[in-house]
NUTI-528947 format. One record per residue: residue number from 0; residue in one letter; chain; x negated, y, z of N, C-alpha, C, O in turn. Coordinates in pm, whole numbers, plus 32768, in hexadecimal, padded with zeros to 4 digits. Layout:
+------+------+------+------+------+------+------+------+------+------+------+------+------+------+------+
| nuvo | seke | vose |   nx |   ny |   nz |  cax |  cay |  caz |   cx |   cy |   cz |   ox |   oy |   oz |
+------+------+------+------+------+------+------+------+------+------+------+------+------+------+------+
|  NUM |    A |    A |    X |    Y |    Z |    X |    Y |    Z |    X |    Y |    Z |    X |    Y |    Z |
...
+------+------+------+------+------+------+------+------+------+------+------+------+------+------+------+
END
This chain:
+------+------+------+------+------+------+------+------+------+------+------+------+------+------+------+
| nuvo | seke | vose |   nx |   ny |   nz |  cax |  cay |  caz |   cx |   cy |   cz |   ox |   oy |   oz |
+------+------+------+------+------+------+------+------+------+------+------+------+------+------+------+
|    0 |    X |    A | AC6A | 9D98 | 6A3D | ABED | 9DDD | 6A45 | ABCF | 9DFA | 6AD9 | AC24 | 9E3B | 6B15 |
|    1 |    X |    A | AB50 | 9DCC | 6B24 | AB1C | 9E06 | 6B87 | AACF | 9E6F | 6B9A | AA77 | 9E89 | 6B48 |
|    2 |    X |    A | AAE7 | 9EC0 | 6C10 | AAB7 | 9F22 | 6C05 | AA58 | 9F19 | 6C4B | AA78 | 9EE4 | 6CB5 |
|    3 |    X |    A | A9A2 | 9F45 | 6C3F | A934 | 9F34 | 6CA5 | A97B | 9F2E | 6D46 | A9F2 | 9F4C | 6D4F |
|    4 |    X |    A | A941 | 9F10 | 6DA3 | A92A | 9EFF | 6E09 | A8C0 | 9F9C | 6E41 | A84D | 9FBD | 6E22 |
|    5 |    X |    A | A922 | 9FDA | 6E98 | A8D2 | A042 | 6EB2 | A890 | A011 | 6F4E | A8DA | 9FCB | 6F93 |
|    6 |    X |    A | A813 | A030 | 6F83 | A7F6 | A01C | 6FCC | A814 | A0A6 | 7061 | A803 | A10F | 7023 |
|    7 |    X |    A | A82C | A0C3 | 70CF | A850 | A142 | 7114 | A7F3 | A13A | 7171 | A7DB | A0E9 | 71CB |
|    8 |    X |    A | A7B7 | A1B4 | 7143 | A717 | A1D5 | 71BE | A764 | A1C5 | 7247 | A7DA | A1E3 | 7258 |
|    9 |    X |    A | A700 | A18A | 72B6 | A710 | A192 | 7367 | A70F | A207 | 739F | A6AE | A253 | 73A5 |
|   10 |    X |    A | A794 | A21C | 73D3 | A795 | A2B6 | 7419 | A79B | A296 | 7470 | A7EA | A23F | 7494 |
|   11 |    X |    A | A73E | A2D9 | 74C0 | A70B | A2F0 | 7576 | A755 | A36D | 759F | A72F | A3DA | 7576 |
|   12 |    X |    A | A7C6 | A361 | 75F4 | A7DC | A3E3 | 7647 | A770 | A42E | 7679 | A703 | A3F9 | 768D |
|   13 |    X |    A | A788 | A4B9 | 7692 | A72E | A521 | 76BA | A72C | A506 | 7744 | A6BA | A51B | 776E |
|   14 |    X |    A | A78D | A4D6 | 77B5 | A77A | A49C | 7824 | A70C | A43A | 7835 | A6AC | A449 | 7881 |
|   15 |    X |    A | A72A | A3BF | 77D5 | A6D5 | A372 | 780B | A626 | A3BB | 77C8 | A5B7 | A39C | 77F3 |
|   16 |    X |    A | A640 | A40F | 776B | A5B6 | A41C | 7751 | A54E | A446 | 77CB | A4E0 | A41E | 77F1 |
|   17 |    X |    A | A5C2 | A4C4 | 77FE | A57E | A519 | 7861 | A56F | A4C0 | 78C2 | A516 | A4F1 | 7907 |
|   18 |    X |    A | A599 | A43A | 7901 | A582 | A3F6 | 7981 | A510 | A3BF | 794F | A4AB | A3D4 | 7991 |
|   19 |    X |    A | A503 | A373 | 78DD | A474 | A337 | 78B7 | A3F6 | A35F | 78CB | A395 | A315 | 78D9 |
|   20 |    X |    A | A3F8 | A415 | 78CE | A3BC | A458 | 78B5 | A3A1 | A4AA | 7927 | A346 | A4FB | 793B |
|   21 |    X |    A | A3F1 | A48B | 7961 | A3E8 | A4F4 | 79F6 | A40A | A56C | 79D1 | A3C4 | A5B6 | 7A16 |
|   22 |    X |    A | A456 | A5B5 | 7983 | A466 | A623 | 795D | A520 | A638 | 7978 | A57D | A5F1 | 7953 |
|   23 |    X |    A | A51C | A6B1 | 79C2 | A5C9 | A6C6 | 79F2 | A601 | A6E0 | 796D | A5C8 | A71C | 7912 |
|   24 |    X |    A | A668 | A6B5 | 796B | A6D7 | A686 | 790A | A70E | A727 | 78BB | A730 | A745 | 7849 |
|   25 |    X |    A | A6FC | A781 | 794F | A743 | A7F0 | 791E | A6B2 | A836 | 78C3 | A6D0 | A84B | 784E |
|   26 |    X |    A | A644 | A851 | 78DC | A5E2 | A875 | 789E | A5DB | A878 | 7824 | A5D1 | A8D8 | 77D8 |
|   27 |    X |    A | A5E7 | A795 | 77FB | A606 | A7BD | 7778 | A68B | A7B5 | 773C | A69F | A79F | 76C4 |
|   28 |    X |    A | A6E3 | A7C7 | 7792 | A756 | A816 | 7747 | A74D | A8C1 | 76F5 | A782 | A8FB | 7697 |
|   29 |    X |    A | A6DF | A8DE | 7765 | A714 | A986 | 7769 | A6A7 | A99B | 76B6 | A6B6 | A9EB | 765A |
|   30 |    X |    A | A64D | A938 | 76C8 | A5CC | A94F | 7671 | A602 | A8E9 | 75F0 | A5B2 | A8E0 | 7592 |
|   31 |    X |    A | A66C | A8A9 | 75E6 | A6BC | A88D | 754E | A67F | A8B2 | 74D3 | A65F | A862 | 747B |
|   32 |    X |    A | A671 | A925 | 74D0 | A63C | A9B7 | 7457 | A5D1 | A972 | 741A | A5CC | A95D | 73A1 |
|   33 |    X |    A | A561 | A942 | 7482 | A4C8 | A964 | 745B | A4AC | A8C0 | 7405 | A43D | A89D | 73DD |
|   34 |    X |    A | A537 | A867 | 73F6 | A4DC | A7C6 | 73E4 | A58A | A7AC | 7383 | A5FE | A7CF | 7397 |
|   35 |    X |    A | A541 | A759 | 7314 | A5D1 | A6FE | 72E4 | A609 | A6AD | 732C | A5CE | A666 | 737E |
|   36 |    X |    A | A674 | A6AD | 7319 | A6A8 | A675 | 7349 | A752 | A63F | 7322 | A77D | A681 | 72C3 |
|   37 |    X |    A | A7B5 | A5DA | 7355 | A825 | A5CE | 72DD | A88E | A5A0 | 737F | A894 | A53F | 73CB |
|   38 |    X |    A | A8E1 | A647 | 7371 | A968 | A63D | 73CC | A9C9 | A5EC | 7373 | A9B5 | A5C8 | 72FF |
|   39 |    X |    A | AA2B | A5D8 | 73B9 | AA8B | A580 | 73B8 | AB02 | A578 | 7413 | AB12 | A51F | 7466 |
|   40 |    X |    A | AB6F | A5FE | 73F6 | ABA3 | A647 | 7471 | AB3D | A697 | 74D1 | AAD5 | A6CC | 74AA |
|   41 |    X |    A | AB67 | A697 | 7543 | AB0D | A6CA | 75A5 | AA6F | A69E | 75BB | AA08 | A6DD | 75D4 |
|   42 |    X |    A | AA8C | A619 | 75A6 | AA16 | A5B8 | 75CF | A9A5 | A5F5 | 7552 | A9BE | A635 | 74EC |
|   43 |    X |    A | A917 | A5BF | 758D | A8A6 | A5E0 | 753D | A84B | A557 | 753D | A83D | A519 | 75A6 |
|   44 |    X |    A | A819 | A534 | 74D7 | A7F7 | A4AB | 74CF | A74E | A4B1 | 74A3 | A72A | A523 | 74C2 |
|   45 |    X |    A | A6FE | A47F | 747B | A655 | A477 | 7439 | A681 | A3FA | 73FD | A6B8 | A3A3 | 7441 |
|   46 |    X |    A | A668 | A3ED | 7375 | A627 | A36D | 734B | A5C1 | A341 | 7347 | A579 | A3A5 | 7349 |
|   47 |    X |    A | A57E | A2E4 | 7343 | A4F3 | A2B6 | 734E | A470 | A314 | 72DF | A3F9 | A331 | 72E9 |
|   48 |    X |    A | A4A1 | A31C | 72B2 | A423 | A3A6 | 7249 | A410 | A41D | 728F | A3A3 | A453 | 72A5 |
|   49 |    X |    A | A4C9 | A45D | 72C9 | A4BB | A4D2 | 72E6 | A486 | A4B8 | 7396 | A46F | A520 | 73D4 |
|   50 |    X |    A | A477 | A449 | 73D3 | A463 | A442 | 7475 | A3B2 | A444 | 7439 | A36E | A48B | 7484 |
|   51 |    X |    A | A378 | A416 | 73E4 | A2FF | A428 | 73CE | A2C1 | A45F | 73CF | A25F | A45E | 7419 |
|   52 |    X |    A | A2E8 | A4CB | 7354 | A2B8 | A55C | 7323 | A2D3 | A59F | 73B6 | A27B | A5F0 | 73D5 |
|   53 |    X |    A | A32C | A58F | 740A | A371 | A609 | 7489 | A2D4 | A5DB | 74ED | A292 | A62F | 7529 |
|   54 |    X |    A | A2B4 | A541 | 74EA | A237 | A509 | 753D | A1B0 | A59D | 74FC | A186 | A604 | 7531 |
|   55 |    X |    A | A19B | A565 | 7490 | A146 | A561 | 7440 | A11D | A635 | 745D | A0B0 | A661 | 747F |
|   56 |    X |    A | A191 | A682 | 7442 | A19C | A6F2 | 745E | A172 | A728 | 74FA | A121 | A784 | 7505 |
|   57 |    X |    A | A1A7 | A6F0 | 7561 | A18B | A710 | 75CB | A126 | A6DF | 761C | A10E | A717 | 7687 |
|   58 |    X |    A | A0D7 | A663 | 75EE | A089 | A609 | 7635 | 9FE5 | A66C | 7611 | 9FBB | A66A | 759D |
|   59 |    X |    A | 9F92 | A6BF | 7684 | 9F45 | A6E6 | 769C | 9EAF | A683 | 76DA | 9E88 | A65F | 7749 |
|   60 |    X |    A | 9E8D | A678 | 7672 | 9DEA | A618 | 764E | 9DA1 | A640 | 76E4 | 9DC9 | A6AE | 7708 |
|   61 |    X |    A | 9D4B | A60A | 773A | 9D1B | A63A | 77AE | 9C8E | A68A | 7771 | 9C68 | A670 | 76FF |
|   62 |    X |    A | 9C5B | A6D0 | 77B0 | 9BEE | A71F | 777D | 9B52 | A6A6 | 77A2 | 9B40 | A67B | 7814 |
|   63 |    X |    A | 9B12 | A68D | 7751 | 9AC8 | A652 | 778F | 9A67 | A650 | 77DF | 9A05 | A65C | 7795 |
|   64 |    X |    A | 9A41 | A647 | 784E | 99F4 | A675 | 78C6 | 9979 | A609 | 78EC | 9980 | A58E | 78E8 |
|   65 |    X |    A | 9916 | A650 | 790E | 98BF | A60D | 7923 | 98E0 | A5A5 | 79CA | 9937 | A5B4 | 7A20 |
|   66 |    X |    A | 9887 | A555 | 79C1 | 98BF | A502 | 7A4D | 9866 | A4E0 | 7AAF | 987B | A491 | 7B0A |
|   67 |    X |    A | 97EC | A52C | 7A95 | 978A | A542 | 7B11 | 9731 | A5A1 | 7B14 | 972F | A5E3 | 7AAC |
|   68 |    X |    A | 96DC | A5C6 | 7B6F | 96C1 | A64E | 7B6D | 9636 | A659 | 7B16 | 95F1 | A6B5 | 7AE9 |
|   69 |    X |    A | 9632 | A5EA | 7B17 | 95B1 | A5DA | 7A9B | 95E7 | A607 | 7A30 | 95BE | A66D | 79FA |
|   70 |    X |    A | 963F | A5C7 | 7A09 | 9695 | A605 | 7996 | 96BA | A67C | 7970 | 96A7 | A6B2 | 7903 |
|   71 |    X |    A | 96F3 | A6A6 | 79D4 | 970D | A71B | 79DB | 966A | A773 | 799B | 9661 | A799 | 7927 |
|   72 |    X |    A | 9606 | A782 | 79F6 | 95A2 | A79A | 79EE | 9576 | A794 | 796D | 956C | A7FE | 792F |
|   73 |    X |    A | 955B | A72E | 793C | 9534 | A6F6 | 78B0 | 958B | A769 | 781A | 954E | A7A6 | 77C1 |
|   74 |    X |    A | 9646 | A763 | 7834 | 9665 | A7C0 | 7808 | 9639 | A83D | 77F1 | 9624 | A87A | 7789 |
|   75 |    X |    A | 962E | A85B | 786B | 962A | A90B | 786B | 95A9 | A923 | 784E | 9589 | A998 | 783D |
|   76 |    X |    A | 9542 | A8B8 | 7843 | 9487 | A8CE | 780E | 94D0 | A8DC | 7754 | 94B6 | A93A | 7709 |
|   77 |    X |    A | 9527 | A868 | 7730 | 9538 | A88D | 76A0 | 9578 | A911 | 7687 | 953F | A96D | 764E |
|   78 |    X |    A | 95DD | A914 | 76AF | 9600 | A9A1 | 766C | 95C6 | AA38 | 7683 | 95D7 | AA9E | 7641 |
|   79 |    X |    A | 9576 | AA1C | 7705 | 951E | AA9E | 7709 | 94B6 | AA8A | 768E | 94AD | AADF | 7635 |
|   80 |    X |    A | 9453 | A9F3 | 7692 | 940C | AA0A | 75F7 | 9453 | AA0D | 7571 | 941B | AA2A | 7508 |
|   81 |    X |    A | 94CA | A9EF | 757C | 94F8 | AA2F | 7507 | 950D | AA95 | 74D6 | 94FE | AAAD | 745F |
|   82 |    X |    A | 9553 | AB25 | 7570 | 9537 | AB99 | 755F | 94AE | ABE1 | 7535 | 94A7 | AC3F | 74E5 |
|   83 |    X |    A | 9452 | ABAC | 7570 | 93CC | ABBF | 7544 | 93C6 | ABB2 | 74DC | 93A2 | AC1B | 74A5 |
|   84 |    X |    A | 93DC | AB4A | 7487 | 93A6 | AB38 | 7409 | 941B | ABB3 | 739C | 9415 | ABD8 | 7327 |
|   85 |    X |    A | 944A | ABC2 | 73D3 | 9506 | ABD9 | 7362 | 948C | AC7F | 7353 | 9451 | ACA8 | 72EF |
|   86 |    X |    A | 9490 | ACCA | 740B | 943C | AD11 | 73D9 | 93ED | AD3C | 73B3 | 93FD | ADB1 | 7393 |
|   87 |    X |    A | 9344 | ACF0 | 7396 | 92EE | ACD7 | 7343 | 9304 | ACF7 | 7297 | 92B6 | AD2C | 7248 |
|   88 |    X |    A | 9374 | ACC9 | 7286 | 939A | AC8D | 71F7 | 93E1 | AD70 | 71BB | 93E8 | ADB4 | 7155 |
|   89 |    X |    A | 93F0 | AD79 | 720B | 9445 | ADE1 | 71D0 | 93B2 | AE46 | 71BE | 9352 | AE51 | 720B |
|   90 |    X |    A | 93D1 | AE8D | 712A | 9380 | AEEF | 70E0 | 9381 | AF7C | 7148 | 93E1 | AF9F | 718C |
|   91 |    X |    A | 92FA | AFC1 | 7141 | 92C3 | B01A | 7173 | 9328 | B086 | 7117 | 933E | B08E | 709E |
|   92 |    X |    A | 935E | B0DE | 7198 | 9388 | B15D | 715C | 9333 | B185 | 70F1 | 92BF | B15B | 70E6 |
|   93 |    X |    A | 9374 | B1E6 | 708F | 92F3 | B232 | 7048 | 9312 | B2C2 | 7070 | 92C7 | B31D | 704D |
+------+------+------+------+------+------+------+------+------+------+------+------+------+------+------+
END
Protein backbone atom coordinates (compact mmCIF):
# COMPACT_ATOMS: atom_id res chain seq x y z
CA UNK A 1 0.00 0.00 0.00
CA UNK A 2 1.17 3.57 -0.89
CA UNK A 3 0.84 6.21 1.02
CA UNK A 4 -0.22 9.83 -0.79
CA UNK A 5 2.60 11.92 -1.58
CA UNK A 6 2.59 14.90 0.70
CA UNK A 7 3.58 17.96 -0.90
CA UNK A 8 5.91 20.65 1.84
CA UNK A 9 5.03 24.39 1.51
CA UNK A 10 8.44 26.83 0.57
CA UNK A 11 9.88 28.29 3.61
CA UNK A 12 11.62 31.63 3.20
CA UNK A 13 13.85 32.58 6.16
CA UNK A 14 12.93 35.76 8.02
CA UNK A 15 16.50 36.99 6.94
CA UNK A 16 16.09 36.68 3.56
CA UNK A 17 12.55 38.11 3.83
CA UNK A 18 13.71 41.23 5.57
CA UNK A 19 16.67 41.81 2.82
CA UNK A 20 14.01 41.52 0.02
CA UNK A 21 12.21 43.92 1.67
CA UNK A 22 14.55 46.30 2.99
CA UNK A 23 13.35 45.76 6.37
CA UNK A 24 16.17 45.04 9.37
CA UNK A 25 16.11 41.53 10.27
CA UNK A 26 15.99 42.45 13.95
CA UNK A 27 12.61 44.52 13.53
CA UNK A 28 11.00 41.66 12.32
CA UNK A 29 12.37 39.51 14.73
CA UNK A 30 11.33 41.68 17.61
CA UNK A 31 7.64 42.05 15.76
CA UNK A 32 7.27 37.84 15.44
CA UNK A 33 3.87 38.36 17.63
CA UNK A 34 1.94 40.49 15.12
CA UNK A 35 2.17 37.90 11.69
CA UNK A 36 2.11 33.84 11.30
CA UNK A 37 4.50 32.50 11.05
CA UNK A 38 6.30 28.62 11.48
CA UNK A 39 9.75 28.47 13.80
CA UNK A 40 11.77 25.64 13.56
CA UNK A 41 14.33 25.79 16.49
CA UNK A 42 15.52 29.26 16.69
CA UNK A 43 15.07 30.02 13.08
CA UNK A 44 11.70 31.67 11.79
CA UNK A 45 10.60 30.86 8.33
CA UNK A 46 7.13 32.44 6.00
CA UNK A 47 5.68 30.15 3.64
CA UNK A 48 4.37 31.44 0.57
CA UNK A 49 0.54 32.16 1.88
CA UNK A 50 1.90 33.39 5.10
CA UNK A 51 4.82 35.88 3.12
CA UNK A 52 1.52 37.06 1.32
CA UNK A 53 -0.98 37.73 3.82
CA UNK A 54 2.44 39.48 5.93
CA UNK A 55 2.63 41.62 2.05
CA UNK A 56 -0.95 41.98 1.87
CA UNK A 57 -1.21 43.26 5.77
CA UNK A 58 1.43 45.79 5.66
CA UNK A 59 1.40 47.07 2.05
CA UNK A 60 -0.24 50.76 2.36
CA UNK A 61 -2.36 51.69 -1.03
CA UNK A 62 -0.93 55.42 -1.99
CA UNK A 63 -3.64 58.04 -1.39
CA UNK A 64 -4.70 59.24 -4.60
CA UNK A 65 -3.63 62.73 -5.54
CA UNK A 66 -4.45 64.93 -8.00
CA UNK A 67 -1.48 65.69 -10.57
CA UNK A 68 -1.93 69.22 -11.62
CA UNK A 69 -3.05 72.24 -10.32
CA UNK A 70 -5.98 72.22 -12.46
CA UNK A 71 -6.77 69.26 -10.80
CA UNK A 72 -6.23 70.05 -7.84
CA UNK A 73 -8.51 73.08 -8.47
CA UNK A 74 -11.21 71.12 -10.19
CA UNK A 75 -11.23 68.90 -6.84
CA UNK A 76 -11.63 71.28 -4.29
CA UNK A 77 -14.65 73.19 -6.76
CA UNK A 78 -16.28 69.45 -6.20
CA UNK A 79 -16.20 68.96 -2.79
CA UNK A 80 -16.93 72.48 -1.77
CA UNK A 81 -20.28 71.94 -4.16
CA UNK A 82 -20.86 69.03 -2.52
CA UNK A 83 -20.71 70.67 0.88
CA UNK A 84 -23.13 73.04 -0.50
CA UNK A 85 -25.45 70.75 -1.62
CA UNK A 86 -25.09 68.05 1.60
CA UNK A 87 -26.13 71.42 3.28
CA UNK A 88 -29.09 72.44 1.30
CA UNK A 89 -30.47 68.90 1.72
CA UNK A 90 -30.62 68.94 5.55
CA UNK A 91 -34.30 69.84 7.15
CA UNK A 92 -35.00 73.25 8.76
CA UNK A 93 -34.83 73.14 12.54
CA UNK A 94 -38.37 73.27 13.92
Amino acid sequence: MTSPLITLPNLTPLGEVAARLGIPARRLRDRKKQFTHVAIGKEIYLTDEQLAAFLADHTVAPAPTPKSDRDKAIQQTRDRVTRQRAHRRTPAKA
